[in-house]
N, C-alpha and C positions, 0 to 999 in steps of 0.2 A: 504494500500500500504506500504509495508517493504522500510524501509529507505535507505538500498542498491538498491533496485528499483526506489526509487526516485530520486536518485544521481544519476544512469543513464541515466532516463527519462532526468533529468534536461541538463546534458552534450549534448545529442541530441539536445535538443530545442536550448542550446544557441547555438551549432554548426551551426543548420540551418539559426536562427537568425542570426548569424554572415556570414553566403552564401549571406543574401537576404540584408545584412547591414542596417536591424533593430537595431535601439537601444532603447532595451529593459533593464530597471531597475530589477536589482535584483528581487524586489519588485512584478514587473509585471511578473516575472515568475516567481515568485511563485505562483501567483493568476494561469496563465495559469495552473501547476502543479495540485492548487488544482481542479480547474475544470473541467481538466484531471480524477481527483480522484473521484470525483462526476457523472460524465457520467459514469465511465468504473461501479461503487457505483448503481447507477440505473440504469444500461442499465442490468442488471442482472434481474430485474423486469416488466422495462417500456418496455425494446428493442427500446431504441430510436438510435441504430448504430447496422448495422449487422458487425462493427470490433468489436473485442473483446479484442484482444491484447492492450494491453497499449504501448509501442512501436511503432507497427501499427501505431496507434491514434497517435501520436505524428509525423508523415509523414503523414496519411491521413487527419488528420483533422487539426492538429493546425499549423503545416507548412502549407496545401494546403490553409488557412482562411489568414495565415500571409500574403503568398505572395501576396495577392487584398491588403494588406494596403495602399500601397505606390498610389496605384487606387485612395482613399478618399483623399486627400491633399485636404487643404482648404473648405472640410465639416463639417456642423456643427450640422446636425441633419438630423439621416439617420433610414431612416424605411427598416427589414430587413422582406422579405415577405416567408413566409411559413417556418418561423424559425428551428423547428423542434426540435436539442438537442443541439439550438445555437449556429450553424454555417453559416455564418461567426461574426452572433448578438454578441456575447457573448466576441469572439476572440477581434473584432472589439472595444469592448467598454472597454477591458483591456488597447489593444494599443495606446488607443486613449482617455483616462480621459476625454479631454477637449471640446468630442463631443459627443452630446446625442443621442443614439440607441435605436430605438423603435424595439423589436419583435413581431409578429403577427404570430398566428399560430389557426386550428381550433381546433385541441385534447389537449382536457383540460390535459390529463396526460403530454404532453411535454409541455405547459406551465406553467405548477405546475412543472415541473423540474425547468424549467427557474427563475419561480420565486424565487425556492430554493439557486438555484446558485447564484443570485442577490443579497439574505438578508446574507448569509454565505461568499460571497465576497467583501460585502461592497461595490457594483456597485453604489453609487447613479446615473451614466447617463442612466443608464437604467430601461426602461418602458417596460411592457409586455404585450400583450391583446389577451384572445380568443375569437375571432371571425374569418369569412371571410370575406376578406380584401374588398371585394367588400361592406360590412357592415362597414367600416369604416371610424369614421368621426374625425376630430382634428381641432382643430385650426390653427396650425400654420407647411401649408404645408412642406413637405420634401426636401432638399438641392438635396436630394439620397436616392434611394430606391435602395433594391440590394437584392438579390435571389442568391441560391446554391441548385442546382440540384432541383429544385419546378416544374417548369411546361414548355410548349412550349412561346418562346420568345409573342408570341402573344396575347396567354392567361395570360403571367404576365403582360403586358403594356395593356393589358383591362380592367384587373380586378383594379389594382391599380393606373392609370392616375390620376383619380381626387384628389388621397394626394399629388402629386406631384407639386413642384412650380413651377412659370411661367417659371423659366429658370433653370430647374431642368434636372436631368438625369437619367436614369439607369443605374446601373453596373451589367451585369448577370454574375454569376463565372458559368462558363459549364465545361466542358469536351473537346468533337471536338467542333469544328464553325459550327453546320450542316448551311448550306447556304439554304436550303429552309424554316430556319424556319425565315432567315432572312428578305425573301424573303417575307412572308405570316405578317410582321409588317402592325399595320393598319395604316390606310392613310397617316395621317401628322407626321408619328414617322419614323424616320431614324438609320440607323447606322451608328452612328459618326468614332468609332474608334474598331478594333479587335486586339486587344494587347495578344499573347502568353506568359504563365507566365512559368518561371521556378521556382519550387518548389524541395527542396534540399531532395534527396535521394528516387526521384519519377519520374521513366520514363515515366509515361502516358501522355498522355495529355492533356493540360488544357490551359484554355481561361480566357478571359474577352472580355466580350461584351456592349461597351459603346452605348447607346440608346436614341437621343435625337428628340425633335420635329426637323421637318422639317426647321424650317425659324431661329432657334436659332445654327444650325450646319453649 
């Protein structure tokens, strides 16, 4: 990446950063930047993003990931499900030093990314694993699990429930709210809360979908 393209990148990010009133250290955008640099860097081999633009990426992915920050307040350890080129894992664990991101994905190629961005960023909150998440087990359940574009609201609260802690929640980043897949959550899980995000320089639209048992909402 040519260093006049960096400076630009960069002036977007903190623009958007400064929309969404993140505050972000120098520091921490430039880790965003480089891991900017490392997707646009292997997504030339892996395809782990159909954008290609660096630009782009910097409204789709790393503003669309910032905006759910403000979502984790008072999380402390958040498993992020079917990760992919770490998003919002990756985003998440820059933002947030002081809270530990777990990503889980089942292609070993995007987790061999992830892991590369991990030792090159000097992530120590971050843990990576491939498996399916239905295969997984920890010790010490999740605050928050959270998903970007992965699967139907149903199939992520099945497959991933049991990492989750007693008074624990989901956050799904979507797109629309479709309402039947709301609707098709299984028994004792609810939705708490459907929060519309604005993400700066992105007219589509885009969600949060806050997911809790029933008796804890």
């Amino acid at each position: 990446m040519a260093l006049f393209e960096r400076i630009a990148l960069g002036q977007v990010l903190q623009q958007g950063a400064d929309a969404l009133q993140l505050q972000l250290t120098q520091a921490q955008q430039d880790q965003l930047l480089d891991y900017l640099a490392l997707l646009h860097k292997w997504n030339n081999v892996y395809n782990l993003t159909s954008v290609r633009d660096p630009m782009q990426m910097i409204t789709l992915h790393l503003l669309d990931s910032l905006a759910a920050v403000p979502a984790f307040v008072g999380a402390t350890n958040v498993l992020d499900v079917g990760a992919g080129g770490g998003l919002p894992g990756i985003v998440l664990a820059i933002a947030r030093p002081d809270m530990k991101v777990s990503m889980i994905d089942t292609v070993h190629k995007k987790t061999a990314f992830l892991t590369q961005v991990k030792v090159e960023l000097g992530l120590a909150n971050v843990t990576v694993y491939t498996k399916k998440v239905q295969d997984l087990q920890v010790k010490q359940p999740f605050d928050v699990i959270t998903s970007r574009a992965f699967a139907d609201l149903s199939d992520f609260i099945e497959w991933s429930q049991h990492l989750l802690a007693e008074d624990g929640r989901f956050i799904a980043l979507k797109g629309t709210a479709p309402q039947d897949e709301r609707e098709r959550l299984p028994g004792d899980w609810k939705v708490q809360d459907l929060q519309p995000l604005r993400v700066p320089g992105l007219e589509a639209e885009r969600h949060l979908v806050f997911v809790q048992r029933a008796e804890t909402v």
